[in-house]
SETIKOL-428330 format. One line per field, with one value per atom (N, C-alpha, C): residue number from 1; atom name; x, y, z. Coordinates in pm, 1 decimal, always signed. Atoms other than C-alpha are relative to their C-alpha. Last residue first. Layout:
N
num	[NUM_...]
atomo	[CA_...]
c1	[X_...]
c2	[Y_...]
c3	[Z_...]
END
This chain:
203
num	[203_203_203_202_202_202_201_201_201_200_200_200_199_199_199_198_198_198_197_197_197_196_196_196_195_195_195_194_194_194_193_193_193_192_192_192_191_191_191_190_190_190_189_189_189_188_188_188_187_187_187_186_186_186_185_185_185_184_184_184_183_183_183_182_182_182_181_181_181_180_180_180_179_179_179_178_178_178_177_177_177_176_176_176_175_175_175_174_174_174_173_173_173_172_172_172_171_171_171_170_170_170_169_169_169_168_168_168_167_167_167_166_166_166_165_165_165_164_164_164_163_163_163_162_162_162_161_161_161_160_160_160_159_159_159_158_158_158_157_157_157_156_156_156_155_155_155_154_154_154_153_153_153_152_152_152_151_151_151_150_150_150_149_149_149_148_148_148_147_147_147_146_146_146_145_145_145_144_144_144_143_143_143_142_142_142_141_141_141_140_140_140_139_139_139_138_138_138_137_137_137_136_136_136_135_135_135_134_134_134_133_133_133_132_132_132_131_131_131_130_130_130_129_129_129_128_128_128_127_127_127_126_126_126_125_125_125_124_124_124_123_123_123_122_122_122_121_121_121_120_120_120_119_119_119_118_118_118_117_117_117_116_116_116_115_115_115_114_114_114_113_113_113_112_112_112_111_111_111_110_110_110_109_109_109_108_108_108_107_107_107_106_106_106_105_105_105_104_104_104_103_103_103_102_102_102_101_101_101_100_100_100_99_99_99_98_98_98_97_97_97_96_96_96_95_95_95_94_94_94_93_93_93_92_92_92_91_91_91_90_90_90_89_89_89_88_88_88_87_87_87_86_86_86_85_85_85_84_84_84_83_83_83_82_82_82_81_81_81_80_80_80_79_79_79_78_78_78_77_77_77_76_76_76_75_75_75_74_74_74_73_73_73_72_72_72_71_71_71_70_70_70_69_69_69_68_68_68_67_67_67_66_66_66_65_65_65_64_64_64_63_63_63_62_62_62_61_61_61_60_60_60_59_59_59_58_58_58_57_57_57_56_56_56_55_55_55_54_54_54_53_53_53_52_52_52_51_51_51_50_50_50_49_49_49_48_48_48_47_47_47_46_46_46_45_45_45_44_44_44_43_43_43_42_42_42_41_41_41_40_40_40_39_39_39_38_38_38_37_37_37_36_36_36_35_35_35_34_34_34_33_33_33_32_32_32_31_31_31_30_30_30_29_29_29_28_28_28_27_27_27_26_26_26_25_25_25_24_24_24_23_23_23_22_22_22_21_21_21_20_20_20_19_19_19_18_18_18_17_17_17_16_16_16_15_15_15_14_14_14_13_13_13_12_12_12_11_11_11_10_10_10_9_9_9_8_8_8_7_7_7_6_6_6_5_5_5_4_4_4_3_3_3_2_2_2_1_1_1]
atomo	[N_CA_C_N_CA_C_N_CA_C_N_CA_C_N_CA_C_N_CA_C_N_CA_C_N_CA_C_N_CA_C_N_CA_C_N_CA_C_N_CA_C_N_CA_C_N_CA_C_N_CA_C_N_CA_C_N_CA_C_N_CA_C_N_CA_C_N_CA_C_N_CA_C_N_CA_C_N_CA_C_N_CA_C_N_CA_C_N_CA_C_N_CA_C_N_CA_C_N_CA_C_N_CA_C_N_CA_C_N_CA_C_N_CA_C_N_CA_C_N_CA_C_N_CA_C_N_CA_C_N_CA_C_N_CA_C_N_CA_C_N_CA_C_N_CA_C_N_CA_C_N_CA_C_N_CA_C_N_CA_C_N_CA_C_N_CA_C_N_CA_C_N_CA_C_N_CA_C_N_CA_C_N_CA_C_N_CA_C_N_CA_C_N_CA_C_N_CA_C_N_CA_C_N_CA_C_N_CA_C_N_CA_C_N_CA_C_N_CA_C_N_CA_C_N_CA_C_N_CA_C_N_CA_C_N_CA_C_N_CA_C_N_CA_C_N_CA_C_N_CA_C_N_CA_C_N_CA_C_N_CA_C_N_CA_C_N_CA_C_N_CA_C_N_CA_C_N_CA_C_N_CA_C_N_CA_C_N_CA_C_N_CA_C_N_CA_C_N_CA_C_N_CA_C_N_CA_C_N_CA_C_N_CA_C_N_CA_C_N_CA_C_N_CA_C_N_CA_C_N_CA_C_N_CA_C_N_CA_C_N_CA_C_N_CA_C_N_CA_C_N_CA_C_N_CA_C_N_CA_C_N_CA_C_N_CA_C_N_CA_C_N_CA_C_N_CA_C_N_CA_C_N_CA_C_N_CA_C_N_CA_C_N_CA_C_N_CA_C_N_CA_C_N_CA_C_N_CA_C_N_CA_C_N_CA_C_N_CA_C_N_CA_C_N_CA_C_N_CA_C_N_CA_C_N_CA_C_N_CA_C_N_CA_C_N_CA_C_N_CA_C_N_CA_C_N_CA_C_N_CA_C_N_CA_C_N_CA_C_N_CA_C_N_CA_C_N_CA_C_N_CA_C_N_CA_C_N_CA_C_N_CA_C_N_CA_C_N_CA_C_N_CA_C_N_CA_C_N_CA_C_N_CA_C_N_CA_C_N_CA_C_N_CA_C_N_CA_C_N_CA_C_N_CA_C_N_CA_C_N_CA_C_N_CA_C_N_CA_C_N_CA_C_N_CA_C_N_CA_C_N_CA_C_N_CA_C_N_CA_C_N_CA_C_N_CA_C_N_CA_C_N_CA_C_N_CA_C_N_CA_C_N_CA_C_N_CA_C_N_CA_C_N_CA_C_N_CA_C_N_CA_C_N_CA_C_N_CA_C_N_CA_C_N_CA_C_N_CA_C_N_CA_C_N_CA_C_N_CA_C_N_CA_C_N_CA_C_N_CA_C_N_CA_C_N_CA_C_N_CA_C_N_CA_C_N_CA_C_N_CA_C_N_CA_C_N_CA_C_N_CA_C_N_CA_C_N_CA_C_N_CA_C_N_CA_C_N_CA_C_N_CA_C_N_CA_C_N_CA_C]
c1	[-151.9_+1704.5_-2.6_+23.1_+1417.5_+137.0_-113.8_+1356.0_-26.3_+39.6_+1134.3_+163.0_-70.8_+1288.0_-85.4_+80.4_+1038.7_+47.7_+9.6_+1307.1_-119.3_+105.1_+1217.9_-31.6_+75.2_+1488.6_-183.8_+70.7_+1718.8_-121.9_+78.4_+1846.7_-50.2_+162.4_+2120.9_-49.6_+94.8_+2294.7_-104.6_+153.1_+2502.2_-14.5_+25.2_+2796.3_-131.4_+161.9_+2936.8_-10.9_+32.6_+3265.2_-157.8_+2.4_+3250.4_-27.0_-123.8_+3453.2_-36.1_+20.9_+3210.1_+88.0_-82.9_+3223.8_-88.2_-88.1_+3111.9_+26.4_-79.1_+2775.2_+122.6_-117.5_+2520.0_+80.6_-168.3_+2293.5_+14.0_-46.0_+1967.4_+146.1_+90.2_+1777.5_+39.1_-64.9_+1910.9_-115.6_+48.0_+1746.5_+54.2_-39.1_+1918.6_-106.4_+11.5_+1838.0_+22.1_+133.9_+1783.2_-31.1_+128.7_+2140.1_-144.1_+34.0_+2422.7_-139.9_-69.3_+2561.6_-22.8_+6.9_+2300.2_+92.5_+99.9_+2491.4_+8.8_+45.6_+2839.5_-178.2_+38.3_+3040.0_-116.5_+140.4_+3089.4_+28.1_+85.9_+3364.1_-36.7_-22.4_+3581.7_-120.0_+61.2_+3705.7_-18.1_-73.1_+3856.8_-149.3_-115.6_+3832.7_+53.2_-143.9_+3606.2_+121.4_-85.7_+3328.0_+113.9_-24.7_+3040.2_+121.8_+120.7_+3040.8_+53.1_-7.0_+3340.9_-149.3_-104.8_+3300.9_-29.1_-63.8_+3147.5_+97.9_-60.2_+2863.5_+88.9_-40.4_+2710.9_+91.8_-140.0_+2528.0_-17.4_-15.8_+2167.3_+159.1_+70.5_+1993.9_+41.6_+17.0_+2236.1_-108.3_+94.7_+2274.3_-71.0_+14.3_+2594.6_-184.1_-15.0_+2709.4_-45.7_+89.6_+2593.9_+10.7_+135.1_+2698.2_-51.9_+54.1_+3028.5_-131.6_-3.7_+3042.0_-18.7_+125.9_+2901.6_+53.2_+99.6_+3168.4_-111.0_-2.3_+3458.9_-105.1_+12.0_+3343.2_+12.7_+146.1_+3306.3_-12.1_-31.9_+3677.2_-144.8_-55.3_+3735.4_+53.1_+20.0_+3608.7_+6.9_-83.0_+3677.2_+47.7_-31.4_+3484.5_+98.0_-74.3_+3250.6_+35.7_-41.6_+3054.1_+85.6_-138.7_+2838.1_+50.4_-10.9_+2605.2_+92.5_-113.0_+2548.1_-34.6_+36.4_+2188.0_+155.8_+130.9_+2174.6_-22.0_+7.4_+2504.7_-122.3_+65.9_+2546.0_-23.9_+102.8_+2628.8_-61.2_+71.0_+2889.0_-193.1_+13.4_+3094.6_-157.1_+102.7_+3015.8_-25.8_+154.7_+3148.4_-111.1_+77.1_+3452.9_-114.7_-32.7_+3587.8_-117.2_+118.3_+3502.1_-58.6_-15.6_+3752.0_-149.9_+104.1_+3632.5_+50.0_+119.5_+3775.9_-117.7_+88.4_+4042.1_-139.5_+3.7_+4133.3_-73.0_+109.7_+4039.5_+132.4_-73.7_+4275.4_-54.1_+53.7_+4070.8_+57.7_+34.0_+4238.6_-37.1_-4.3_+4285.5_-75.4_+67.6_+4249.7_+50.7_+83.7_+4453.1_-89.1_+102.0_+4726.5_-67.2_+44.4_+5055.1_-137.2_+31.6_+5147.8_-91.9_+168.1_+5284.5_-7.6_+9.1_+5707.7_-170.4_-75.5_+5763.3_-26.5_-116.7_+5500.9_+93.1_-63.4_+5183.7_+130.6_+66.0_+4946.1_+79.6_-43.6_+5156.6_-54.4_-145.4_+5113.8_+84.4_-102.7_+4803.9_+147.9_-190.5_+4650.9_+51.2_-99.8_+4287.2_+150.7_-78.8_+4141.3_+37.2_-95.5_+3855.2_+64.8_-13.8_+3755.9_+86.8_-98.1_+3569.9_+33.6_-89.5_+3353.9_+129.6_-115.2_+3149.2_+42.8_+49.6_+2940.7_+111.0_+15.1_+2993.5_-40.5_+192.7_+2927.0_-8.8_+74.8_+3262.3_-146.2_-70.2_+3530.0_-155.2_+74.7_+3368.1_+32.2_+110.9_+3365.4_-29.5_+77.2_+3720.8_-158.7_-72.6_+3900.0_-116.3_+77.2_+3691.9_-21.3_+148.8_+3827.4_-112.0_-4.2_+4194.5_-161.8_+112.1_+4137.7_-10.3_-71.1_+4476.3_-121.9_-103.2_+4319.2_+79.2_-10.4_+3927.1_+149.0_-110.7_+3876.9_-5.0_-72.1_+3545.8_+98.8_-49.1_+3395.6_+103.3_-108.5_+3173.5_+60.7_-58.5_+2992.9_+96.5_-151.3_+2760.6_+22.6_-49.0_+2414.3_+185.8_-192.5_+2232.8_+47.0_-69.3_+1875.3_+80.5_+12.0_+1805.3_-15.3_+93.2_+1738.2_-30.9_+85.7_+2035.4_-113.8_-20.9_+2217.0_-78.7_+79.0_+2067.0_-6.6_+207.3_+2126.2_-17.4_+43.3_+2527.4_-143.4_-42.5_+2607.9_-81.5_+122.7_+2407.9_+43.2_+86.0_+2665.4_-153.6_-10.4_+2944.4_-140.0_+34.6_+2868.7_-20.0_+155.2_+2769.1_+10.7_+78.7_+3098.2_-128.7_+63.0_+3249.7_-43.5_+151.8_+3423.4_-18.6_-14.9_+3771.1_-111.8_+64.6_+3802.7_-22.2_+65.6_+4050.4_-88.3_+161.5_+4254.9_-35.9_+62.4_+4636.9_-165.9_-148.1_+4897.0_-109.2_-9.9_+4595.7_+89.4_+118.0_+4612.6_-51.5_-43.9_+4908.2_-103.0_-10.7_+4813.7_+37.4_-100.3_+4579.4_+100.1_-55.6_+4256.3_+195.4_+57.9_+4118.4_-7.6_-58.1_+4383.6_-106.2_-109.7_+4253.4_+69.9_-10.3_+3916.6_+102.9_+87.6_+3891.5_+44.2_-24.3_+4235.0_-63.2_-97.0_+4143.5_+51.5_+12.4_+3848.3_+120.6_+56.8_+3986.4_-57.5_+40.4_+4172.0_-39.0_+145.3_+4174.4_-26.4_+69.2_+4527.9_-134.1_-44.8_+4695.1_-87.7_+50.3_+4547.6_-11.3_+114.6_+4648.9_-131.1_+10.5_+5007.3_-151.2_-40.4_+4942.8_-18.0_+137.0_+4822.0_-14.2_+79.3_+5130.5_-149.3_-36.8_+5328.2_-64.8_+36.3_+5159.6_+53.6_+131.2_+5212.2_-56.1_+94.3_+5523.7_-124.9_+130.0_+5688.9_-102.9_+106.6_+6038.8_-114.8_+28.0_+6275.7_-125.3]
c2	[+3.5_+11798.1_-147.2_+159.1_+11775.4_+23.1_-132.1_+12082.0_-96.3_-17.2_+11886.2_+19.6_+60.1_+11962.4_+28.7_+63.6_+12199.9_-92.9_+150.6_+12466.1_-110.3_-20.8_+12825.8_-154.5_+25.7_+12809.8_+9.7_-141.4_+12679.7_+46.1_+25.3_+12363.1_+154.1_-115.7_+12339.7_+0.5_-20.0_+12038.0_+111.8_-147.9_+12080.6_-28.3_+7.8_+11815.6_+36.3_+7.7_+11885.2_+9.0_-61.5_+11875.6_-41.0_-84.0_+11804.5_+85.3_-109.3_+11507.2_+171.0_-98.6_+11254.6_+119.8_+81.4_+11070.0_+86.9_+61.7_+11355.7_-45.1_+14.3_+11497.5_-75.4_+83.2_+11501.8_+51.4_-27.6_+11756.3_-114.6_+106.7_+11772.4_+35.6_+53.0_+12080.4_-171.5_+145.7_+12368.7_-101.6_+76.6_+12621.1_-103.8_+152.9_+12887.7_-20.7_+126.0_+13162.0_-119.8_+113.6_+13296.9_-14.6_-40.1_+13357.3_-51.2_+4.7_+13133.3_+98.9_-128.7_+13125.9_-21.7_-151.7_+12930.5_+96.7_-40.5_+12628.2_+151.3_+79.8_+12506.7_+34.9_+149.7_+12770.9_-94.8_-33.5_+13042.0_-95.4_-93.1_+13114.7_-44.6_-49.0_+12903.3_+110.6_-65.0_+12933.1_-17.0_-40.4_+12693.4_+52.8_-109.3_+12712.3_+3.0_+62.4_+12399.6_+58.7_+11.5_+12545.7_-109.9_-66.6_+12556.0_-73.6_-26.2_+12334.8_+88.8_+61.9_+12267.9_+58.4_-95.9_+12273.8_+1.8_+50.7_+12117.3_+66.8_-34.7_+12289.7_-92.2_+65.2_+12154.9_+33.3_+15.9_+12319.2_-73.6_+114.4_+12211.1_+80.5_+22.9_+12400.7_-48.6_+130.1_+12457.8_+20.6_-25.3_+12801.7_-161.5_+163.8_+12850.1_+45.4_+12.7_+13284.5_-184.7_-101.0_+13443.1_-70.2_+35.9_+13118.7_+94.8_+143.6_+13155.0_-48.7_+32.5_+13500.9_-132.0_-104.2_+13492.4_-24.2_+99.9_+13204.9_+79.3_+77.5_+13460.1_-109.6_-89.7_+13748.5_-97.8_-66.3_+13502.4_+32.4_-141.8_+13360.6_-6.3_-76.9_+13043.6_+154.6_-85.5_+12695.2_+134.9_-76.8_+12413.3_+143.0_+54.3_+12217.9_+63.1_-36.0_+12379.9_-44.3_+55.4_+12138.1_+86.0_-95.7_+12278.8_-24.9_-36.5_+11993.5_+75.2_+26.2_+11964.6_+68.7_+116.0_+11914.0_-10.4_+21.6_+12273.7_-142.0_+100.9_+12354.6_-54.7_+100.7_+12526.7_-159.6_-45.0_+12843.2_-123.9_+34.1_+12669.4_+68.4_+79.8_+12559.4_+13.6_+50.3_+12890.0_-186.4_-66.6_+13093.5_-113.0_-16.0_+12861.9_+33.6_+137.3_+12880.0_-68.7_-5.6_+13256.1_-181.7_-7.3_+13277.4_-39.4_+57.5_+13383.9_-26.5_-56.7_+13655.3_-89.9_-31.4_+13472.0_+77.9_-117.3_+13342.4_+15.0_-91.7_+12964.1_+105.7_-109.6_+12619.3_+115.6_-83.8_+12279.5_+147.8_-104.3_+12023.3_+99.7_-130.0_+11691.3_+88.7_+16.4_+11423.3_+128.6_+116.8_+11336.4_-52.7_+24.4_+11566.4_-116.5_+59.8_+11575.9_+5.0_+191.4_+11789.8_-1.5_-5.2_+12169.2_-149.1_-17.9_+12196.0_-27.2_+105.0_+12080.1_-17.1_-47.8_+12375.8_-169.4_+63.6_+12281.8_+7.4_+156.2_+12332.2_-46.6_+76.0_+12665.0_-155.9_+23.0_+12812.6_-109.1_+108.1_+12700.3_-11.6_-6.1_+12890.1_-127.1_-149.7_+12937.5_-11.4_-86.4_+12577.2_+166.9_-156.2_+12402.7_+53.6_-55.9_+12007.5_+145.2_-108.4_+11810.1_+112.0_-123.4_+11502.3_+71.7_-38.7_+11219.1_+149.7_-111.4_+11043.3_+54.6_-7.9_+10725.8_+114.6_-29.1_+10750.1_-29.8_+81.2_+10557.5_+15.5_+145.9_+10638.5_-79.9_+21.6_+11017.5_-156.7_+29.2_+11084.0_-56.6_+128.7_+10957.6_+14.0_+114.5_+11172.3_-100.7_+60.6_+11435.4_-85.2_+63.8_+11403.6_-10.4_+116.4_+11367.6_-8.3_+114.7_+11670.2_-133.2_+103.6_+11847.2_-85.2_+57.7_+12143.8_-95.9_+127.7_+12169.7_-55.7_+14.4_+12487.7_-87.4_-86.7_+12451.4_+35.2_-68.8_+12142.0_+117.7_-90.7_+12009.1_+73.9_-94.7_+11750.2_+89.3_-40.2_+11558.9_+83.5_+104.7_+11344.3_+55.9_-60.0_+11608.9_-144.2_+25.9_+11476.5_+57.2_-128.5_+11578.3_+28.4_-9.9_+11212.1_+143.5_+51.3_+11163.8_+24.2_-77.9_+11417.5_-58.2_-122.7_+11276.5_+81.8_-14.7_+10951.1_+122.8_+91.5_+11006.2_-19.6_-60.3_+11208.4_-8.2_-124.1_+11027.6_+98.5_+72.2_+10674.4_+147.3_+40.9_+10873.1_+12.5_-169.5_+11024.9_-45.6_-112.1_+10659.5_+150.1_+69.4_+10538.8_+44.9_+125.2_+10785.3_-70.4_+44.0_+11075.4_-73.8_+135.9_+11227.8_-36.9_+90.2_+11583.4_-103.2_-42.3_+11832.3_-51.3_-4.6_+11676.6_+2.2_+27.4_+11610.7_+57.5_-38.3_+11769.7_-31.5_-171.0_+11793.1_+47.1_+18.2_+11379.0_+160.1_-28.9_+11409.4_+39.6_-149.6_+11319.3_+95.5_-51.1_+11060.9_+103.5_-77.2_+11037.6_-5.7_-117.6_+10984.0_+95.9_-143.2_+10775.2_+110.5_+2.9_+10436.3_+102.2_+111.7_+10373.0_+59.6_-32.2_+10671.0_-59.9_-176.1_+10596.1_+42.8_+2.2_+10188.8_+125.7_+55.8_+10223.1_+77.1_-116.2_+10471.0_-15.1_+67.0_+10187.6_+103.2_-80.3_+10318.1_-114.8_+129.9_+10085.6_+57.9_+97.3_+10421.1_-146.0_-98.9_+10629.7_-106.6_+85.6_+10340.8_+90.7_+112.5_+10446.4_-69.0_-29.7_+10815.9_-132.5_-27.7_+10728.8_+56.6_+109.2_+10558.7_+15.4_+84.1_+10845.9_-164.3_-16.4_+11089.1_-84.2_-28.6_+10953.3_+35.0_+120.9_+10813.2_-9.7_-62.5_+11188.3_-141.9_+37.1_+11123.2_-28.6_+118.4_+11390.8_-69.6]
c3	[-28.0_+12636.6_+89.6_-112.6_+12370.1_+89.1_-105.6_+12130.9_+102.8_-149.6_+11850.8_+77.2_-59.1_+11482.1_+157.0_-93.9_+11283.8_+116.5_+37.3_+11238.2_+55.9_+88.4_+11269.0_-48.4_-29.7_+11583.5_-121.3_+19.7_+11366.7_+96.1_+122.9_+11541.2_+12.6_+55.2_+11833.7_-177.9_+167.4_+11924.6_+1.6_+28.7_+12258.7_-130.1_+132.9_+12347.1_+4.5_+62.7_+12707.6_-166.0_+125.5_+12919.1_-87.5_-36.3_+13267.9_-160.3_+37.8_+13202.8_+52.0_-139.7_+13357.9_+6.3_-70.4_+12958.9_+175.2_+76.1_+12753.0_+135.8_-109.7_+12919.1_-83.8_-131.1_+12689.4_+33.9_-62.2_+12486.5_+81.4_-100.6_+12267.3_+52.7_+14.6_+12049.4_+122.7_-32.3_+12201.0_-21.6_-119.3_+12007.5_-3.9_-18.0_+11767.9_+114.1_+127.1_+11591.0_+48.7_+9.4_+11970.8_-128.1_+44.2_+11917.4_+68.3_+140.1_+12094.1_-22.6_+63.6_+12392.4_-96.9_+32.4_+12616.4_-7.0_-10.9_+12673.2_+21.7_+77.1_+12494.4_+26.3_-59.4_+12560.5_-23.1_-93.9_+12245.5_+103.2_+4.6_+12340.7_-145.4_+204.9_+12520.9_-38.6_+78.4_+12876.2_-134.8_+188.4_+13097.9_-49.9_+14.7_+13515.8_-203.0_+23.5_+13503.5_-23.6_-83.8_+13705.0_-36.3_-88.3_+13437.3_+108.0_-73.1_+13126.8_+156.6_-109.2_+12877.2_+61.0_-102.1_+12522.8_+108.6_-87.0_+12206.9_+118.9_-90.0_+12021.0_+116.6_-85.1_+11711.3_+96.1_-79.6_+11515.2_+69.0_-73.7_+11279.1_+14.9_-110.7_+11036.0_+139.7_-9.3_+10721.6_+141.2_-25.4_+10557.5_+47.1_+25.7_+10665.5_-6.1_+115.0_+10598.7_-23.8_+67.6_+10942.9_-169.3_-26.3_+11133.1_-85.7_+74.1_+10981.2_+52.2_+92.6_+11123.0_-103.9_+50.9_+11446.4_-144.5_-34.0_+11525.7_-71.2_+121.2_+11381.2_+26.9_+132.1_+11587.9_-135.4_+20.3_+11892.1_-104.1_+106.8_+11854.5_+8.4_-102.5_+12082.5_-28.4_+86.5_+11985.1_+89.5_-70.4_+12206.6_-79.4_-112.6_+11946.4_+45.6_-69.7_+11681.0_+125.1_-122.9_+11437.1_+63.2_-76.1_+11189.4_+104.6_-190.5_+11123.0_-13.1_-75.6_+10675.1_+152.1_-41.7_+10506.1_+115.2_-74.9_+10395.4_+55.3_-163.9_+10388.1_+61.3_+42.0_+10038.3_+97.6_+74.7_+10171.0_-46.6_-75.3_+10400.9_-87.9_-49.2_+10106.2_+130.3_+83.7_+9924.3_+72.3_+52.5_+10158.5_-40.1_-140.2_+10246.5_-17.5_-18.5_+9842.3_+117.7_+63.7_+9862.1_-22.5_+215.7_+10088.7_-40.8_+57.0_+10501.4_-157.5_+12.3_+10676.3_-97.9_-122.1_+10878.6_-22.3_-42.5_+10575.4_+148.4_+44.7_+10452.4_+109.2_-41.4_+10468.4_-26.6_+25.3_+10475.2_+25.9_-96.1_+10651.8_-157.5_+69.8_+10539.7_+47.7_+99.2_+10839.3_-100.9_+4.5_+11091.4_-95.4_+24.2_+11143.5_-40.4_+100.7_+11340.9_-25.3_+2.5_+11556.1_-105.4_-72.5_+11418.7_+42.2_-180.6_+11413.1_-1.2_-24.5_+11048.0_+164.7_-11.9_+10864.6_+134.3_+71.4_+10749.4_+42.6_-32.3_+11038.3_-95.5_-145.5_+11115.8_-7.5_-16.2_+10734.8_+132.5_+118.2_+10696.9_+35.2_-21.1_+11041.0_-101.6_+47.7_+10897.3_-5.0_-128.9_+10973.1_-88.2_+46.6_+10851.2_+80.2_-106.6_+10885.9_-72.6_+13.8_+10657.9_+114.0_-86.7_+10756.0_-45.4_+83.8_+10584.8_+117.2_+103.6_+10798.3_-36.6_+135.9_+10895.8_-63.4_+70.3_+11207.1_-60.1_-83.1_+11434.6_-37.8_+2.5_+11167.0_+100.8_+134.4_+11089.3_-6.1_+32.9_+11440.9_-154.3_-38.9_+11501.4_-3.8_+34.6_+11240.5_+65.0_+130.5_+11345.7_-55.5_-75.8_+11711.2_-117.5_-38.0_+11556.1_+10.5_+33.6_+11336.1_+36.2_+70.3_+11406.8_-64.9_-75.8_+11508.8_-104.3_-20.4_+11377.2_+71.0_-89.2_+11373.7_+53.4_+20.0_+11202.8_+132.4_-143.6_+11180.3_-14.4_+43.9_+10871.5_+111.6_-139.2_+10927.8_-5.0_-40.3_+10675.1_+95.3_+24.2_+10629.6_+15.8_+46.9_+10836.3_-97.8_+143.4_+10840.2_-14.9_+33.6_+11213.9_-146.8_+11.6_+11312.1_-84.4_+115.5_+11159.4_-0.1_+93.8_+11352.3_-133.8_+3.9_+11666.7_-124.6_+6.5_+11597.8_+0.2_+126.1_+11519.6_-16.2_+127.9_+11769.4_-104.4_-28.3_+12051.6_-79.1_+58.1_+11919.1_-48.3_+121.8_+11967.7_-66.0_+82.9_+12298.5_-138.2_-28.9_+12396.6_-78.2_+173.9_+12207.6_+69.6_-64.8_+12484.6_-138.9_-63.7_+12385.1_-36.4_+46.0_+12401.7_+44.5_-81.3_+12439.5_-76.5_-87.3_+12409.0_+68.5_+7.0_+12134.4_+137.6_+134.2_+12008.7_+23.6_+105.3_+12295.3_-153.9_+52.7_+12545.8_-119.5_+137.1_+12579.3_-72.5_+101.5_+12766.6_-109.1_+17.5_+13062.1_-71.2_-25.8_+12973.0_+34.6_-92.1_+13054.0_+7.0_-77.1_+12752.3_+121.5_-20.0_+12669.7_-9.3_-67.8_+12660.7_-3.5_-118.1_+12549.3_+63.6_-122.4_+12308.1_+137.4_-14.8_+12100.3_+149.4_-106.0_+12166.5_+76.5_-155.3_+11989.3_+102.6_-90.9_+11702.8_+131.0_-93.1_+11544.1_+96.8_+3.4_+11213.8_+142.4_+15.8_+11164.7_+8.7_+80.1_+11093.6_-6.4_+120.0_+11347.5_-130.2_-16.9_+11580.9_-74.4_+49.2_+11487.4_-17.3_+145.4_+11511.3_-16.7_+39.8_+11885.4_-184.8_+47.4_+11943.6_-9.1_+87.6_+11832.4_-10.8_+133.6_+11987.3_-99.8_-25.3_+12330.8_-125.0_-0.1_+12278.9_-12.1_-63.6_+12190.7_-31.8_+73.5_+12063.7_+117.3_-80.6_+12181.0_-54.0]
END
């Protein structure tokens, strides 16, 4: 059966019309079939400064999905953006939804490929959204040597679980350095910085 909802959000893929995406189906009910959360040109915009102020100039997101919400940060920052998944076989295969951006295909233990990508991360944001494997979060944090995550995921009393969530789960390598509110969603965008980092710790 053909699926309107992904199909006219594919189309407006196509024209890079990522407005309208946000604007108008963020609350759709459907909108769970491509992306978890849909944020504001405010979230956007508090992306984008903060990471500059941070000197990140790239974004690298791990378990990224289909990469719609990459798709639209790298359309509304300008920053460059790669997204990693493990499951190749299922993101390539005839039955997965559609993708958005090229995907990045690594092991569940990491290729050497991956390694060295985040090894050489010193100006890149680690972006995790609705993220949902501890053992594998600890891990790619143990091998990036960049300064700066990015935590996307829901906030207390929304009956959904990820792991890490977006406040205090993380190391004290880390300090929350800023956070919003996506939209009134409930969901939240967390920037943490090394804590050895000079970066001021502002919420």
């Amino acid at each position: 059966m053909e699926d309107s909802f992904i199909n006219t959000v594919v189309k407006l893929h196509k024209t890079k019309n990522w407005r309208d995406i946000i604007q108008n189906y963020h609350d759709h009910p459907e909108r769970n079939k491509l992306l978890w959360v849909y944020p504001s040109e405010e979230n956007l915009d508090f992306l984008k400064k903060s990471l500059a102020d941070l000197k990140c100039d790239n974004i690298l997101s791990i378990g990224c999905g289909s990469g719609l919400l990459e798709w639209i940060i790298g359309e509304a920052t300008g920053f460059p953006l790669k997204g990693i998944e493990v499951d190749g076989v299922w993101w390539q295969c005839k039955y997965a939804p559609p993708t958005f951006i090229p995907l990045l295909f690594t092991s569940p233990e990491l290729d050497k490929d991956t390694i060295s990508i985040l090894q050489n991360g010193g100006t890149t944001a680690l972006l995790f959204c609705y993220f949902n494997n501890r053992p594998a979060f600890e891990n790619y944090l143990n091998v990036f040597s960049g300064n700066v995550i990015v935590i996307i995921g829901p906030g207390e009393g929304t009956g959904v679980h990820t792991d890490p969530l977006p406040f205090d789960d993380v190391s004290n390598d880390w300090t929350l350095y800023k956070w919003q509110e996506v939209r009134s969603s409930k969901d939240f965008i967390c920037i943490y910085i090394r804590s050895n980092n000079n970066a001021r710790n502002e919420m």
